[in-house]
N, C-alpha and C positions, 0 to 999 in steps of 0.2 A: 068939148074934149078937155076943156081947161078945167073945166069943175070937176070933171071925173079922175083926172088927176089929182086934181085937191083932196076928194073926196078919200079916192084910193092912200095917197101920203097921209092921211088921218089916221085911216084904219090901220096903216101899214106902224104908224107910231104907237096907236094905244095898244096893238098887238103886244109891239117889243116890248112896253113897259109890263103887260099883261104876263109877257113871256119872264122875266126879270123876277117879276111878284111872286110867280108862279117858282120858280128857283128858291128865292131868296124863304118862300114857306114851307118847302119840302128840305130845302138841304140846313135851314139855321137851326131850327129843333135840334137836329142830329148832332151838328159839329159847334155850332158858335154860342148856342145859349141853352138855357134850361128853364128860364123863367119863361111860366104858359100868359103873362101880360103881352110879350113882346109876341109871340106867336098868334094871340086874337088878335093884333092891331094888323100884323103881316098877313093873317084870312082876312082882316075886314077890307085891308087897302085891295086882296084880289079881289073880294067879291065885288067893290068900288070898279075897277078897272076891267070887269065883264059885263057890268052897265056899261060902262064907256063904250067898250067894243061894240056891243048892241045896239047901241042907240050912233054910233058913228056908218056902221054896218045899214042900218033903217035907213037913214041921212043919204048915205052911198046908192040904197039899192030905189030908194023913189027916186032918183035921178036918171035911174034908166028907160033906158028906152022901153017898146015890147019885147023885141027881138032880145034885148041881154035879158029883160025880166024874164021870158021865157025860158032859155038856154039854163040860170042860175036856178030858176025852180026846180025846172027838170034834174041837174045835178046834185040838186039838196034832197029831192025825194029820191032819189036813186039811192045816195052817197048814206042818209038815214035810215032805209029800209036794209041796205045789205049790210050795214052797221050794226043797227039792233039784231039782224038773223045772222051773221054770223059770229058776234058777240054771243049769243047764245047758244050755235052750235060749237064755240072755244069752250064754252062752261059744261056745256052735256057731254063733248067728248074728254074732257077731263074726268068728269063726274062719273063716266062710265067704266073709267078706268083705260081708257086707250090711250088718252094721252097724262105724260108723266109730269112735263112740266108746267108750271103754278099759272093759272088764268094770271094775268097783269091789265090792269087799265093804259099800260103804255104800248102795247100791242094795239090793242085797239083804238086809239088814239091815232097811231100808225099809220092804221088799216083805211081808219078813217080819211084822212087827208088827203090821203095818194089816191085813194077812190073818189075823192072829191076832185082830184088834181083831175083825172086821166076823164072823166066821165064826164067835165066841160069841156075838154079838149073835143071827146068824142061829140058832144054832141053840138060842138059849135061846128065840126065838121060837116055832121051832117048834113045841117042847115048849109053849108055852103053853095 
């Protein structure tokens, strides 16, 4: 229990910093600078801190047991399949003219999480 705490407070930190990078490359272009140097270092430091998460996230998830391996697979393939198909059906009903406002990647993003949220809850239930 103590290590999966460890583990979980890793990931929980290279996230924030992930989450931070992630900020500081979408919003400093726009408002604080204009030099495209400072901008590659600010993508390179996130793509830097997506390995981290991934390889903290690996680290976290052989630590598990069956039963969580289990539960988190199932939520990842759930949470990616109705990601990719309804990601796709936001693009086709735009495309087709039914819907008026602009696909976003932070919609689905969104979409993404909370469907990852709800569908380990769900399925850690189940197994109860």
């Amino acid at each position: 229990m103590k290590k999966q705490k460890k583990h979980n407070s890793i990931v929980l930190a290279w996230t924030i910093l992930w989450l931070i990078s992630f900020a500081i490359l979408n919003i400093g272009p726009n408002q604080y600078w204009e030099n495209t140097e400072i901008t590659i270092i600010a993508a390179l430091t996130n793509f830097s801190l997506i390995i981290a998460i991934l390889n903290a996230s690996k680290n976290q998830f052989d630590d598990y047991d069956e039963f969580q391996k289990t539960i988190q697979l199932k939520a990842l393939a759930l949470t990616l399949f109705l990601t990719v198909f309804m990601g796709l059906l936001y693009v086709g009903v735009h495309e087709s003219g039914l819907l008026k406002s602009q696909p976003r990647i932070h919609y689905l993003v969104v979409f993404s999480s909370i469907t990852y949220i709800f569908s380990t809850i769900f399925i850690f239930r189940k197994y109860q």
